[in-house]
Structures are given as C-alpha cells and as structure tokens.
C-alpha positions, 0 to 999 in steps of 0.5 A: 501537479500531482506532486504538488497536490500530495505534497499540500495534502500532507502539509495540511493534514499536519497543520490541522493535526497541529492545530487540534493538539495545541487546541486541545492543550491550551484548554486543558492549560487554561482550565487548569490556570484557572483552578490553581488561580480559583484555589489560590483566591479562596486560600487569600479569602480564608486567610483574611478571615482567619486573621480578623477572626482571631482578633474578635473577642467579647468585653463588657457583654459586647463584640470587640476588635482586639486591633483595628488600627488598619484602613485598608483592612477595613476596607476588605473586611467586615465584622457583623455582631448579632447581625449589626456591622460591628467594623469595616466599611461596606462598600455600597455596591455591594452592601446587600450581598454582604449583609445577606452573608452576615444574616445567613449564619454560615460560612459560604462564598459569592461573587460579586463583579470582579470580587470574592465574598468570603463569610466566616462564622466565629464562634463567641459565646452568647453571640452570633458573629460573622466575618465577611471579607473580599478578595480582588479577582482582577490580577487573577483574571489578568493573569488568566488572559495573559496565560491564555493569550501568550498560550495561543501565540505559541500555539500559533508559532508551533501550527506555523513550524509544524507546517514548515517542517512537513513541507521540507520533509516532504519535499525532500522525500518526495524528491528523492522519489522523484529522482528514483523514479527518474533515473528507473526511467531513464535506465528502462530506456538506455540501461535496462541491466542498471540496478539501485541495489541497496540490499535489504529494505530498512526503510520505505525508500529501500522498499522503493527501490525494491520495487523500481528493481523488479520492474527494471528486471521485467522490463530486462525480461520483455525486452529479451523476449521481444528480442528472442521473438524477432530471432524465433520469427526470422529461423522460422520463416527463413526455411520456406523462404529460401524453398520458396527462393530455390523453387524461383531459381531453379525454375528460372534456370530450366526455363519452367514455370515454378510448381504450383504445389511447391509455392502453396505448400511453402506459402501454407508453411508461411501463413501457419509460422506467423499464425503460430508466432502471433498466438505466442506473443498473444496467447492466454489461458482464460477461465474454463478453457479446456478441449479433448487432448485425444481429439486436438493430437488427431488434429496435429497428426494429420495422417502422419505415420505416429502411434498414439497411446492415450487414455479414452477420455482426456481433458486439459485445460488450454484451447483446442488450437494451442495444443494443436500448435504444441503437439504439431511441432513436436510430431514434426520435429519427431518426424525428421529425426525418427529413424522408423517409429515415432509415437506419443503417450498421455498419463494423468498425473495429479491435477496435470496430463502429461504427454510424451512425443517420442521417437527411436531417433538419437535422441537429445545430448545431455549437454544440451538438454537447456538448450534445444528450444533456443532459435538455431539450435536444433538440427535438421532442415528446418521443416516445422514451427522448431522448438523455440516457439513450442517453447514460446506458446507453452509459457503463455497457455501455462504448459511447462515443456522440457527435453529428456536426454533417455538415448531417444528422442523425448519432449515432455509436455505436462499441461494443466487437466480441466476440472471436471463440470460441477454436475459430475462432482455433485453425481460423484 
C-alpha cells in the first residue's frame, strides 16, 4: 500500500506539473496567435485604404474616384468628401460608426461586431476626405478557436503520456527497489555474508545498494557477537560449573555432605558471570555518567594483595559498576598469573585516564597480542570473568582495552575522563 501510495503521488505531481506547463504554454500561444492575427487584420485594413486612396482625386472643384467599377469594394470601402458619402454602400448596422469616423477627421480604427473599421485621411487640397474601410474578423477568429482548441487536445495527450510515462518509470524504479530490498532481506536471514557490490555509486541505485551493503555488514557484525556472546557465556560459567560438579562428586564418593563455602562461593561466582555478561550485552555510556576511578579500584581489589599508584582525585566518565567490572577481571587474572607482585597505575592523558594493571608474570606472546581477549584463549584455571567479556563491557562504556607484550603481564585500559562541573570552569 505504501508503494502504491508513492507511486501515485509521484504520477500526480507529474500530471499537475504537466498540466501547469501546457496551461501556461497555450496561453502564452493563444495570446500570441491572437497579435500576429490583430497584426495582420490592421495591415489588410491599411492596405485597402491605401488602395482607395490612391484613386481619389479632385476634377471640376469635386472629389472623385478614378476607377470604381468594383461591387464588392463598395461594399468595404467608403469615401466621404467634406463629410458627405462620395462611394460605397454603408451597411445600416453600422452607418453611425462610419460616419462618426468620417466626421472625426483622423486616421483611427473601431470595432463593430465581427468587423475592423479602419478611417483614413486623404489629403486633397481645399477639401476634407476621409477613407473608412471594413475587414472581416471572422476567419481570424475562426482561426484563433482552431488553434486554440487543437492546442488544448495536445495539451491534453501530452498531460495523458507525461502521467504514462512517470507510471512506468516509477514502477520500474520502484521495482528494482523492491527487489533490492527483497533480496537484502533475504540474505540477512540465510546469507548474511551475501553482498551487491556494484563499487562506486554513479547513481541512486548505487547509492542504495551502498546502504543495503553496510546494513547487511552490521547484521554480519550483530550475528557474530551474538555469536561470540553465547561462546563468552559458556567459558565463563563452564569453571564454576565443573567445581560445583567436582564438589558434588567428591563429597559423593567419601560419604560427606558438600561444603557449604565451596557451593556459595561458586554460586556467588555464577551470579556475578551472568551480572556481568548482561551488563555487556546491556550497557551504555549515558550523558554525565562519571564515578571516582580511585574509589571504583578499591571496590575491585577487594583486599586482594595489589599495589595502587594513582593520582588523588581521578574522574572518568563510565558508571561505577562498569569500571569495577573492568578493573576486577583485570586484577584477578593478574593475580593468577603474577609470580609475586601484582599493581596498578592510572595517568591522565588528554581528554582520557589511562590505567595500567600490571604483574611481574610472563607476560603476553607477541604473537598473541589480538588475540588474549578471545573466549578460550587465555591460560590458567579459569578463575574470573576472563578477558573476552572485559573486552565485551569495554565496547559497550566506549573504553578502549589492548594487551602490551613489554616481557610482563600488562592491560592498558584508557577510559573517557569526565568533565569537569561547570561551577569549576567558571572558578577557573
């Protein structure tokens, strides 16, 4: 319906935009028509006049017609001597006009019914001569209507193929949207790595396609973290699963109930993966979210045996659990690799603070830089949230998180610093 409806509006805009251009040019025709037809019905009139003219002349003290051996000139034309009707016959309709052009004494022109009176004054000496003549406006006007009324049937074929055509185009244009956007569908569902790749845009259609492209590379993209998700969810809580299983077991075999510090813990383990993973797959950085770094490290220390270095007052701009959810894993998997000392710094660098969790472990392979915050590849016994979903959280608060293979064990967390309040800039 929607289509259609666009589809419609497009072919009516075109037939109004259609219909106001031959409007305009049939009047513009028709009023030139009617000049050039004006034009040509006063140089008859002044023709004809011209013509008796030159035969009047004067013998024996009276106006006289050289030749007047024409009816149907006397029927058109008429000569008035000192105002007395000299040759022709008036017709009576219009006897009165023509004698008040005779009377007036100048050359002028009237219209009378369908007819063009044109007066003429001749110059005779000692005497006052006047030509009037007619010319019949009728094949003028006739002609006029004919113009005029074959000017509209064009018009009207012309508005008729100008509406045929928009259809057609637009449908055809339409249509190969409608299968763009078909087959985009259809690929996002069974073949998200499917592209049109037609290269550089020469045209909308390219410049669609363009568009269809990128959205088939973010679906591409959410269906791989989707993916990557369901692989960060099952690392993460396979380890307290398996204690969890290994207590059950082992109490089993000796007869014993199953510790009860051992199941908490685990199950505190459990509660804080999938805490974490929904606040990855949930997380935002919202407008004016900021929290006191030194504070949030304490919180993700937690009377673990780290060394701190950071500045006295440090602000950054993500919420209070989400650095803790960052700084925490970090420390922990420190912690497990760390051969005696483990310890975190924090600089302020431009508009960022960066944060360094370091160790005096073995630190990270060169080759595997890219690699340690895939699901299952980091080492030890899989204590902690692991490096994938520090990752994870870090893409959704806007912090950027990368190893350094420097021959010790070194995360680089560089988080967005808050601004400071306007009361601060303005005492500044």
């Amino acid at each position: 319906m929607a289509v259609t409806g666009f589809r419609r509006r497009v072919v009516a805009l075109t037939v109004l935009t259609a219909t106001a251009v031959v409007a305009v040019l049939v009047v513009v025709s028709h009023v030139l028509l009617s000049r050039v037809t004006d034009a040509d019905a006063h140089d008859l009139a002044r023709t004809r006049a011209e013509a008796v003219a030159a035969n009047v002349t004067t013998a024996g003290g009276r106006v006289v017609l050289t030749e007047n051996d024409s009816e149907a000139l006397d029927e058109v034309a008429w000569v008035y001597a000192d105002g007395r009707l000299i040759d022709g016959n008036v017709p009576p309709g219009m006897a009165e006009r023509v004698e008040a052009l005779a009377v007036a004494g100048r050359s002028q022109t009237a219209t009378v019914a369908h007819y063009l009176l044109y007066a003429r004054k001749v110059p005779v000496d000692g005497h006052r001569v006047m030509v009037v003549v007619r010319v019949d406006l009728t094949p003028y006007e006739t002609s006029e209507q004919h113009s005029l009324t074959l000017s509209l049937v064009l018009g009207g074929l012309a508005v008729l193929l100008a509406g045929c055509v928009a259809h057609l185009v637009v449908r055809r244009a339409l249509r190969v949207v409608h299968d763009m956007a078909a087959l985009a569908d259809d690929w996002g569902h069974h073949e998200p790595g499917r592209r049109f790749g037609l290269g550089a845009a020469r045209d909308e259609f390219g410049q669609l396609a363009q568009t269809l492209d990128r959205l088939l590379e973010r679906v591409d993209t959410a269906l791989a973290d989707e993916r990557r998700l369901t692989d960060e969810i099952a690392h993460e809580l396979r380890t307290p699963l398996t204690v969890l299983r290994g207590e059950a077991q082992l109490a089993q075999l000796a007869g014993e109930p199953v510790a009860p510090e051992a199941v908490l813990s685990e199950v505190d383990r459990l509660n804080t993966a999938i805490t974490t993973l929904l606040r990855a797959a949930r997380a935002r950085t919202d407008a004016g979210t900021r929290c006191d770094l030194r504070s949030a490290a304490r919180q993700a220390i937690a009377g673990r045996a780290v060394e701190v270095a950071f500045p006295a007052k440090t602000e950054v701009a993500v919420a209070p659990d989400v650095a803790v959810s960052l700084l925490s894993p970090l420390l922990e998997n420190g912690l497990r690799h760390a051969r005696s000392r483990v310890w975190i710094t924090a600089r302020v660098q431009g508009e960022a603070v960066v944060v360094d969790v370091l160790d005096d472990g073995p630190g990270v392979d060169p080759t595997e830089v890219d690699r340690v915050f895939e699901a299952g590849v980091t080492s030890g016994d899989g204590y902690g949230l692991g490096l994938p979903v520090v990752r994870r959280i870090a893409a959704s608060a806007g912090v950027e998180v990368r190893a350094i293979a420097d021959g010790r064990g070194h995360i680089e967390v560089t988080l967005p610093a808050a601004e400071a309040p306007r009361s601060q800039h303005a005492a500044t």
